[in-house]
C-alpha positions as CSV (number, residue, x, y, z in Angstrom):
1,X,0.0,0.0,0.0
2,X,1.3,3.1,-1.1
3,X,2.2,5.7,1.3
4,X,-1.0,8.3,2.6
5,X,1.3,11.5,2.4
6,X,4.0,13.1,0.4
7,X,8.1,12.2,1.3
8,X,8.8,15.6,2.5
9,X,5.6,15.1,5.0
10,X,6.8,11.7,6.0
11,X,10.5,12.7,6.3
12,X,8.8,15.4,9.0
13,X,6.5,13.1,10.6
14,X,9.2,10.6,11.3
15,X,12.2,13.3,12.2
16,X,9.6,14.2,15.3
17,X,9.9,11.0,17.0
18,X,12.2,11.4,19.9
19,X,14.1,8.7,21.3
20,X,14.7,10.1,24.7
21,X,12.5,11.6,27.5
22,X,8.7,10.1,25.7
23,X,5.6,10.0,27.4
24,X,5.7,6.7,29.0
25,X,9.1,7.0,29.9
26,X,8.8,10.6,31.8
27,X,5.5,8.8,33.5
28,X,7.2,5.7,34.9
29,X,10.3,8.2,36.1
30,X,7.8,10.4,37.5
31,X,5.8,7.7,39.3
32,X,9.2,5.6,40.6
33,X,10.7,9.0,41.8
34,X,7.5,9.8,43.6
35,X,8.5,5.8,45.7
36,X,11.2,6.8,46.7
37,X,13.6,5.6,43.8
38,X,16.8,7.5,42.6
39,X,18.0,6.8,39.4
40,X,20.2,8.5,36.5
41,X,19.0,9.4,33.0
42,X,20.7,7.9,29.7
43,X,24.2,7.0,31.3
44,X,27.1,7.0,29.0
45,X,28.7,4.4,31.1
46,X,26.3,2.1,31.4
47,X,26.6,-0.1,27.9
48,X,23.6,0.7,25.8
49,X,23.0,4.3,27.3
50,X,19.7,2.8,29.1
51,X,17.0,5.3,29.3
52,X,17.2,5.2,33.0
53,X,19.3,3.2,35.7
54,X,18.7,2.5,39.6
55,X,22.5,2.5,41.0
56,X,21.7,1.3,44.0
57,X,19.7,-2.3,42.2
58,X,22.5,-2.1,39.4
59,X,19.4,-2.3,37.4
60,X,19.3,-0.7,33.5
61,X,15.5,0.4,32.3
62,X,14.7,0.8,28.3
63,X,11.4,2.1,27.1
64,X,10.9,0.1,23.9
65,X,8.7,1.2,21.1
66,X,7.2,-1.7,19.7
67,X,8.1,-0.6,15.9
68,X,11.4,0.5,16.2
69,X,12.6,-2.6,18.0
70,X,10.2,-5.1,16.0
71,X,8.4,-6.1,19.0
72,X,6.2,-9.0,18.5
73,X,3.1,-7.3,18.9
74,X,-0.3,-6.1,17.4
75,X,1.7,-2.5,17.2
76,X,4.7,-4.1,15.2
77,X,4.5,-4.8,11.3
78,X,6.8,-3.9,8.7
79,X,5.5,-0.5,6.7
80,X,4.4,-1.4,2.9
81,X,6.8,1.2,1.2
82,X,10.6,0.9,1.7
83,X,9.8,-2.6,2.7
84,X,14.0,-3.7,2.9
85,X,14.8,0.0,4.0
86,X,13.0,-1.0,7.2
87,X,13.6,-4.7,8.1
88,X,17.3,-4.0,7.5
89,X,16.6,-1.0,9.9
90,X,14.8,-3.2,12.4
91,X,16.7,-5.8,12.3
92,X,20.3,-4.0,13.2
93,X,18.4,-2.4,15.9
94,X,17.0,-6.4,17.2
95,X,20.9,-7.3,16.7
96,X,22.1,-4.1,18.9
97,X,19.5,-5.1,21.6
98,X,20.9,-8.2,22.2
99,X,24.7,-7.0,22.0
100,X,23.3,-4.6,24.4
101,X,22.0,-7.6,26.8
102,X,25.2,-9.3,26.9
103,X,27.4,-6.5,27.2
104,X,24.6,-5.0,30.6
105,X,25.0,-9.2,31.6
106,X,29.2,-8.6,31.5
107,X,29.3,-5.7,33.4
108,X,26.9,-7.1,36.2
109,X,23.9,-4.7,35.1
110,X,20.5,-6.1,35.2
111,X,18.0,-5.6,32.3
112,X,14.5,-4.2,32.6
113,X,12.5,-3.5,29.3
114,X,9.4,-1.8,29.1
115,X,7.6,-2.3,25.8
116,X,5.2,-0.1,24.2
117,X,2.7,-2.5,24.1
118,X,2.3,-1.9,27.8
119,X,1.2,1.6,27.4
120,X,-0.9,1.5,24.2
121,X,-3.3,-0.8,22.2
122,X,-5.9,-3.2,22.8
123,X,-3.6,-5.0,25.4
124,X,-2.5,-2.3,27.2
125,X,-2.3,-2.3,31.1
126,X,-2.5,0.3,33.9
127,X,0.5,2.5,34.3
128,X,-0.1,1.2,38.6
129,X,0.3,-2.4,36.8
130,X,3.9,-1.7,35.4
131,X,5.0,0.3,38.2
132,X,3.9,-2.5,40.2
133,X,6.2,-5.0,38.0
134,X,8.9,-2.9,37.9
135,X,9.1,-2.4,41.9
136,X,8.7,-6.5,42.1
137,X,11.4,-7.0,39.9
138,X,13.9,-4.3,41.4
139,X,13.1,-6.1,44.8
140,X,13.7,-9.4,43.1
141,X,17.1,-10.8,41.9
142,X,16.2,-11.6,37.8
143,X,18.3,-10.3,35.7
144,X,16.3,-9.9,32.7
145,X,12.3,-9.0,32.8
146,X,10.0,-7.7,30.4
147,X,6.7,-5.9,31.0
148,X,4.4,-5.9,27.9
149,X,0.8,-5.7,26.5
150,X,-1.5,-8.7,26.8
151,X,-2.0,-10.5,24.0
């Protein structure tokens, strides 16, 4: 299917997305802070420059949207124009996240992602249901945990 608006439109569209400081990522901050928990924003010596970490739980947060990491998800599907542009795109960022994983497993981080999916869709769940996950797992000793949408 043909793209809906004009390439200098789309090139404008997709320029706004930010990658740090979103929505759902200044709400979860916002609401951990508001605990109790300290953390640091986008640490350049953490590996992978996590979106937020909590020092004191050695624990590394990302805010995943569900596109841009190829989430498998109702919000995830590979756009009809560019088609190879954007799995090649997609994929090197899938590849980064797991070099990412090993390289936060290395240096004795623990990983916490947060996936779009979580915030928006038909699965979506309560902002007081991830905050409730993520203060479970910080108290918890798993390395690795995931809070998503439904299915």
């Amino acid at each position: 299917m043909p793209d809906v608006v004009d390439p200098v439109t789309r090139s404008r569209m997709m320029a706004g997305i930010r990658g740090k400081n979103t929505r759902p990522e200044l709400a979860i901050r916002k609401r951990l802070h508001a605990l109790g928990y300290r953390y640091r924003l986008h640490p350049g010596d953490v590996p992978g420059k996590p979106d937020f970490v909590l020092p004191r739980y050695r624990a590394a947060v990302f805010v995943h949207g569900c596109f841009w990491h190829g989430h498998d998800c109702a919000l995830f599907r590979i756009p009809g124009t560019r088609t190879d542009f954007w799995r090649s795109k997609i994929e090197s960022n899938r590849a980064r996240d797991v070099r990412v994983a090993m390289n936060l497993g290395a240096a004795h981080w623990r990983q916490l992602t947060i996936w779009e999916c979580s915030f928006r869709g038909r699965g979506s769940i309560t902002l007081e249901k991830v905050i409730d996950e993520t203060v479970r797992w910080l108290a918890s000793s798993e390395p690795t945990y995931e809070i998503r949408g439904t299915l």
